[in-house]
Every structure is written in C-alpha cells, then in structure tokens.
N, C-alpha and C positions, 0 to 999 in steps of 0.2 A: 457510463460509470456513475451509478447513484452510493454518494458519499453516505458516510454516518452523521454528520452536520446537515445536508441538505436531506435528507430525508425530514428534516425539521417541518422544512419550506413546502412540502409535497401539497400540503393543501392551498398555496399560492399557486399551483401550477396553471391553472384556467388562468392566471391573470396574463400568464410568460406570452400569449400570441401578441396581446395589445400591447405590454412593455414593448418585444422586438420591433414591431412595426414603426410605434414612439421613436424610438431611437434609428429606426435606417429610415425614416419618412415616408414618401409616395416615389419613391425611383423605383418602383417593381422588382418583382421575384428573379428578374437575371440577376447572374453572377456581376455582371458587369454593373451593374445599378446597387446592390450590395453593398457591393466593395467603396465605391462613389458617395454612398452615404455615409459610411463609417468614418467617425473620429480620423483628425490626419497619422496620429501614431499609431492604429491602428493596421491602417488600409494601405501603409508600407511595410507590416511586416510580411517576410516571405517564408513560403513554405522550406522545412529542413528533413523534410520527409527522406531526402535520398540520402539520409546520414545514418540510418537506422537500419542496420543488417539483422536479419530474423537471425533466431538461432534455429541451427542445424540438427540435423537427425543425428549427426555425427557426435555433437554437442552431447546430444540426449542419451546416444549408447555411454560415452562418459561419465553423465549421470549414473547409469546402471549401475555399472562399475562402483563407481564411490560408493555407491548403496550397498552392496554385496561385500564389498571389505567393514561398512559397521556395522552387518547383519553377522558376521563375522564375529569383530569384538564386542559384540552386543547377546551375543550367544541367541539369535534370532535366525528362523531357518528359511522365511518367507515373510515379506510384508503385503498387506493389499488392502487397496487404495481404490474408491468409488469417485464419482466426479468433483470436480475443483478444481483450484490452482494445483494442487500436488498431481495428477492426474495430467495437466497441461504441461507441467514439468518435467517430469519421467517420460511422457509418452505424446508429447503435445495432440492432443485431443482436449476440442471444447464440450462437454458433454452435459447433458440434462435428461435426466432418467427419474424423476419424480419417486414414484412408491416403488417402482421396478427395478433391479437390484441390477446394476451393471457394474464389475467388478476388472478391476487389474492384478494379476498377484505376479507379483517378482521374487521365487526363489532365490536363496542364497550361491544355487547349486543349479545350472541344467534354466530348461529355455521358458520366459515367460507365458502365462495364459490368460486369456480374459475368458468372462462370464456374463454371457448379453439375452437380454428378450428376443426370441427369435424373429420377431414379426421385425427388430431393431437391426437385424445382423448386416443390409446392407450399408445402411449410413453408419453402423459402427465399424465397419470394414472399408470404405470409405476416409474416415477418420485415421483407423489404424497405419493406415500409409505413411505417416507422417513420424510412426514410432519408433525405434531401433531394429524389432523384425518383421515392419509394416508387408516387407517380402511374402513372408510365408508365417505367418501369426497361427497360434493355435487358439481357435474362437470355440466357445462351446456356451450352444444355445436350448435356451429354454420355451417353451412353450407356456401359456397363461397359464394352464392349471394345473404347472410341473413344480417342481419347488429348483429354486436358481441356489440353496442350499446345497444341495446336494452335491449338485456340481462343484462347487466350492471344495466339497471335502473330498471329492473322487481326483479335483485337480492334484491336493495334495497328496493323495495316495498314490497316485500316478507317477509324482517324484521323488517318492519317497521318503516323504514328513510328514503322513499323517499323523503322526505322534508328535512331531515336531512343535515349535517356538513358534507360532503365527503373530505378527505383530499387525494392527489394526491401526489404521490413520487417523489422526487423530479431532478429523470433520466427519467420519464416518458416523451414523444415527443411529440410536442404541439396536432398533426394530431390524437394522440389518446385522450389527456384532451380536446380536443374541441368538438370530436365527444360525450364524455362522456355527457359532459356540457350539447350540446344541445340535445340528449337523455335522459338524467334524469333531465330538466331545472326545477323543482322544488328543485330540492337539490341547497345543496350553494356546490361552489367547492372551495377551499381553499388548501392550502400546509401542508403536512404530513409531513415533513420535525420535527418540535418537537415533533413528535412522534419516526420515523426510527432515525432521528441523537440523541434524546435521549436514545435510546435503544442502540446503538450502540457505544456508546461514551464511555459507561458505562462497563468495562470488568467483566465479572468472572473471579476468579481463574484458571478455565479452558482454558479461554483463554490467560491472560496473561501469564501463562505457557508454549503454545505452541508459542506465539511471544517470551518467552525468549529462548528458543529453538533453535525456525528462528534467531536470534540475535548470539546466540554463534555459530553456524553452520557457519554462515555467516563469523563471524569475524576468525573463524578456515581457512574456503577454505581461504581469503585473505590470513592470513600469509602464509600458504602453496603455494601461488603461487607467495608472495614474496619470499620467499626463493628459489626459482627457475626464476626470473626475473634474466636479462644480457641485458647489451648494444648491440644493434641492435634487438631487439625484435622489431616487430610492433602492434600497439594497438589490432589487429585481434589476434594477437599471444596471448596477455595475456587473451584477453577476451575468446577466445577459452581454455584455459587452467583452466579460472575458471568457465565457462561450464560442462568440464570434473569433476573438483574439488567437484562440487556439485551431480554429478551423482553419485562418491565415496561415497555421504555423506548419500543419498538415497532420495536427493530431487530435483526437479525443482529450477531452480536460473542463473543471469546473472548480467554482472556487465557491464558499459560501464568505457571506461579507457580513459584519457585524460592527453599529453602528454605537457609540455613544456608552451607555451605563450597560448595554446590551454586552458588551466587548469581555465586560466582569465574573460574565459566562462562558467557561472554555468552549463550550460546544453554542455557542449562540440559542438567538429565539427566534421562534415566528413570528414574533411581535412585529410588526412593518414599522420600517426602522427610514431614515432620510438624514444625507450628508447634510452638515452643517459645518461651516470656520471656526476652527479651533476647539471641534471633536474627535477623540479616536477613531478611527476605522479601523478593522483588524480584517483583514484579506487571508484564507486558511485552505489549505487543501492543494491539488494537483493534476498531473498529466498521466498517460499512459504510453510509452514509448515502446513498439515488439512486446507487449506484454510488463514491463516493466513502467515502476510504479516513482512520481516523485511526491511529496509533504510540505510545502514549504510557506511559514505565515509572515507576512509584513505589515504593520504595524506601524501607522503616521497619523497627520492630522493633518486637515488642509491651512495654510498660512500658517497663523501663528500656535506653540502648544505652551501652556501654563508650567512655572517653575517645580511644582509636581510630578508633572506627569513627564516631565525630562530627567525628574530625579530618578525617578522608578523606570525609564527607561534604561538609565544607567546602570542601574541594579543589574534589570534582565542580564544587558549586555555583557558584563562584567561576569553574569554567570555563566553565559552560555560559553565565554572564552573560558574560562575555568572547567566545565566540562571538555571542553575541546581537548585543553592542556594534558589533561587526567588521562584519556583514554588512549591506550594502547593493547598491545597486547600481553594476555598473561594479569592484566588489569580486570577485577571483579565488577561485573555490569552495575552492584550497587555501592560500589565506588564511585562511578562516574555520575551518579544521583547526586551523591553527598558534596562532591565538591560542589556541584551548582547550588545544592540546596543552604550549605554554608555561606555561601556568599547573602544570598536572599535575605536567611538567618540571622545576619552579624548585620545587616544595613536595617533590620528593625521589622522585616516582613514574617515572623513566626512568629508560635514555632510549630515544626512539622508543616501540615497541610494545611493551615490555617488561611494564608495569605498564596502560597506556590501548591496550588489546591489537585495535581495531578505528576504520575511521574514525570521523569527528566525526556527519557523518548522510548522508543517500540523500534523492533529490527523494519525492516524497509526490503524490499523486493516486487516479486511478482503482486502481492497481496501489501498494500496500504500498511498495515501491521502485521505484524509476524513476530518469529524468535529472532532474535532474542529481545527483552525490556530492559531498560536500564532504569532499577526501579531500587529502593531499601531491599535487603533481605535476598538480593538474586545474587549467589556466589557464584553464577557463572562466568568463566573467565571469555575476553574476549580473545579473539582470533583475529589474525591478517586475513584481508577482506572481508569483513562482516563491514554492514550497513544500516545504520541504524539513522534514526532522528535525533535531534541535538534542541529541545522546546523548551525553555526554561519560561516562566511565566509571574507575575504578581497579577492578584484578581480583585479590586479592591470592591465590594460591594455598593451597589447607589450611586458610583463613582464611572469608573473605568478597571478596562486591563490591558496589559499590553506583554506580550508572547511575540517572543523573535526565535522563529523555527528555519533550521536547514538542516538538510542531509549529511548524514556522517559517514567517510571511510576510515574504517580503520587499514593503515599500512602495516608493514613490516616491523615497522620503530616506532611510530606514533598515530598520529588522526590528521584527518584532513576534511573543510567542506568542500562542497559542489559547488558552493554559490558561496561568493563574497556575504560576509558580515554585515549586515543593514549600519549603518551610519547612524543614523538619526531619525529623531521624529519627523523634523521639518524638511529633511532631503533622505528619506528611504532608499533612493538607489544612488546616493552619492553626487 
C-alpha cells in the first residue's frame, strides 16, 4: 500500500535495506532473530489476524441489490465499472487491465455481464468465482484486433437498454467512456457515481467492524513504536519500525513521519528530517484490514513541549470534539467543517484556510478517501453508517503543525470515534 504522503519518500527507498538492518542488528534473516532484535514494545505485540472475517459473496449479491434499487431511483438502467476498488466491491475481483478494456456492467434489470481480452478470459474467470454469479457468469471476449466496444453495446442490446441510461464509474478513463459512447451511441452515458458512491458510503456492520479493527491495530503499532522512539532517530528509522510493528500485528500498513518545522506541511517532505527533545513529530496514515482502510495521525513531542505548542494543541483538540459533537445524521457534511473550523477561527488561527490549511476529513472505506468530504460548500447530508475522518489541524509555518486525526462513525443519533482522543502532547496514548 504506497500512500499519497509516502510516495514523497520514493526516492529514499535505496536507503530502506540499510535503515532495516540498523535497526534489527546482525540476528539474521530468521523470523526468530527479527523478532529478538526488535524494540521490547514491539516484539510483544501479537498477531489479530484471526479477528478479520472476509466479506462474502453473499455480502457482494447484497451489494447488487442496493445497486439496482438506486439505479432505479436514479432513473439509470445499467452501470459499468472497469478495475478498482468499486470492481473489488461489487464483484470482489483484484484486476489490472492496463490499455485493455475489461469491463463489469450490472443492469438494473436481468443478469450481469463482463467484457474481457480473450487471451485474459482464464484468470478473469478464475477471479469471477468470487462474484455473486461467479457459478455461471456471462463472459464475452475479445480478441486484439476486435474492438471490446462493441461488445459493450451488444451486451446492452441483448438486455434490452441499448437506448437505455448507462452510468460510467467514476475512475473509468476517458479513452474507454468515449469508446463506449460512440459504440453504444444510442444509449445516454451519464455518471454512476449515485449509484457506487451510494452503495459505498453506506457501511454494514461488517464492515464497520473490520475499520474498527484497522483503527485499534493502528493506534496499538503507534504507541508501540512510541515507546521505543529516542532522539537521533530518522524518519526512515521510525517508519521502518512501524512497518515491522504492523507485520507483528498480521497486517499490511505504513505510516509517513514528519519531523519538526517539516510537521507545518500537511502532507510532509523528503527533506531527511531526525527526532530531537522537545520537537513535534506527527505520525499519519494507516492499515489495511479484508480490504478495509484506517487514517489515523498522532501528534507529540518527546519530553518536554513548549507553552505554544500545548496551546494549539488545544485548539486542534477542542475542534476535532466539536466536529465530533456536530455530526450526525440528516447533518450537512459542510456543517461538520464549520464547527471545527470555528473553533480554530475564534482561538486566533484564521481566517478560512489560512492557518487550518485543508478540509476537516474524507469518507473512509475500501479506498483511503472516498465519498463522502466533509468540506465548506458539500450539502450533503450524512447517513447512519457513513465513515469518514475527523483531522482538524493548525499549520504554523517555520514553526510546527499539529493534526489530531481519527476515524468517524456516524450512528443512528449521533457520531462516534474508533479510537480514543489523543490526550496530549507529552502523553499521546494517555
């Protein structure tokens, strides 16, 4: 999982073999000499791997279903969907199809079909096992020098919508919705977008289980690799450490670290940055749980932190509860901006983006970000179980920043985090 923060650091990567080794010693490449060399709060945590149930096929026909009722009130008669997370969710299939047009279409009406390279049809048949009619799927394949348009608009003919409301997903690339277009130019093409971002906004139980999961996982490797932070550490050093941290825990996960005046940048630098006593550190990013996704930044200093930089923790804090307070349901997503951003506002950090230089948070699921944002100007209203992030921030320039981020549910009646509230600078996990 290569983050939008850590793609920063891409060109530090030749350094990552000699960091690791730095840090586990000469106890060699067994598990067992690893584990021996790691930090002591690391090397006790244990794997929670058997707490994370896949979602099911059964899950996924469910899926369908939801899709088909807002294809419905959406007056949309088929959507379709090429590789992605939307593609993993309807039909769990991991797929990579390059310039080659491999396609999912789910009418509103009557049984799904894909659209695959033929030379592809085994390993996409293979895949399809995994879908709602993985049984007996209606596969229609193309040869290299056939057009996979075509097929497209025969599929819809075939169910009788080629005149129909075709909605397009909305990571689809222009070169394949144009080719659609002018291959099925009786249909309307339009955006599937309220159909996938509806479905997907909307958690089960199932799922919000496995994000609170990724969430406590998450917040565990951090403390563990705080309690093993020390002055002259470099940012490779701890990112490496919570690499390993998450390996112990039995998932996939990485954190980018931002050191000092570097911190006053939401998205950090490649600048090589090194702990020092009584500098911010800001810890950002997350795990992968079954596909699901957690976000979560903490923000401290090692010993002591200056009467400033406690002040404007307070701020955050104060906002991010005020966010918290705000959201529920029936509640407008650029509501729950304003109340954090008022707080910011009235403590002297504006105005606007001046000072809390990014929105308040991004919807949270399969995909890191998603629908919905809780941003100014988004009238959309939230829902019971949507999931979003909750990041309020101050950025001060030359200085520091400090951003205290967790994951948000929305319930029935109000909002809830995943993870306890950061305390403080000087005691992050309490």
């Amino acid at each position: 999982m290569i983050s939008r923060r850590r793609f920063l650091e891409l060109g530090g990567v030749a350094t990552g073999a000699a960091v690791t080794s730095r840090l586990l010693g000469a106890a060699g490449s067994s598990e067992k000499g690893v584990d021996s060399a790691l930090p002591p709060s690391i090397a006790r945590l244990q794997s929670r791997k058997s707490e994370a149930q896949p979602i099911t096929r059964e899950e996924r026909a469910e899926r369908q279903e939801r899709a088909r009722r807002l294809m419905a009130d959406n007056s949309l008669d088929a959507i379709l969907i090429m590789e992605g997370t939307t593609l993993r969710y309807f039909a769990g299939m991991r797929w990579w199809g390059g310039e080659r047009l491999f396609a999912f279409v789910l009418p509103a009406r009557g049984k799904a079909f894909y659209v695959c390279p033929a030379f592809e049809e085994g390993r996409a048949r293979e895949q399809i096992a995994h879908a709602p009619d993985g049984d007996q799927p209606d596969v229609r394949v193309w040869q290299e020098d056939e057009s996979p348009y075509a097929l497209v608009a025969q599929g819809l003919k075939d169910r009788s919508i080629g005149m129909g409301q075709l909605g397009i997903e909305e990571t689809v690339r222009f070169v394949f919705s144009d080719g659609i277009a002018k291959a099925a130019s009786q249909a309307g093409i339009t955006s599937a977008t309220p159909v996938t971002s509806g479905c997907r906004m909307i958690k089960s139980a199932h799922e919000i289980a496995l994000m609170r999961l990724a969430s406590q996982i998450t917040l565990t490797v951090y403390e563990a690799v705080y309690k093993a932070l020390h002055e002259g550490m470099t940012q490779q050093d701890v990112e490496t450490l919570i690499e390993k941290a998450y390996e112990r825990m039995g998932f996939p996960g990485e954190a980018s670290v931002m050191v000092g005046e570097y911190t006053a940048s939401p998205h950090g630098s490649a600048t090589p940055q090194v702990l020092r006593e009584g500098t911010i550190i800001m810890i950002d990013d997350g795990c992968t749980v079954e596909g699901y996704q957690s976000d979560i930044t903490r923000t401290f200093v090692l010993e002591k932190a200056s009467d400033k930089m406690k002040q404007v923790f307070d701020v955050v804090h104060r906002a991010q509860a005020a966010a918290l307070a705000t959201a529920r349901p029936g509640v407008e997503c650029g509501a729950i901006d304003a109340a954090a951003r008022k707080v910011i506002t009235d403590a002297g950090y504006g105005p606007d983006y001046k000072y809390f230089a990014h929105r308040l948070g991004h919807g949270l699921g399969m995909d890191g970000h998603e629908w919905p944002y809780l941003v100014r100007g988004n009238a959309t209203r939230l829902e019971a179980n949507v999931t979003t992030s909750n990041e309020p921030g101050i950025y001060i320039r030359g200085e520091f920043g400090i951003r205290l981020e967790d994951d948000m549910h929305v319930t029935e009646n109000r909002a809830e985090l995943f993870t306890p509230q950061s305390p403080s600078l000087e005691e992050p996990f309490g």
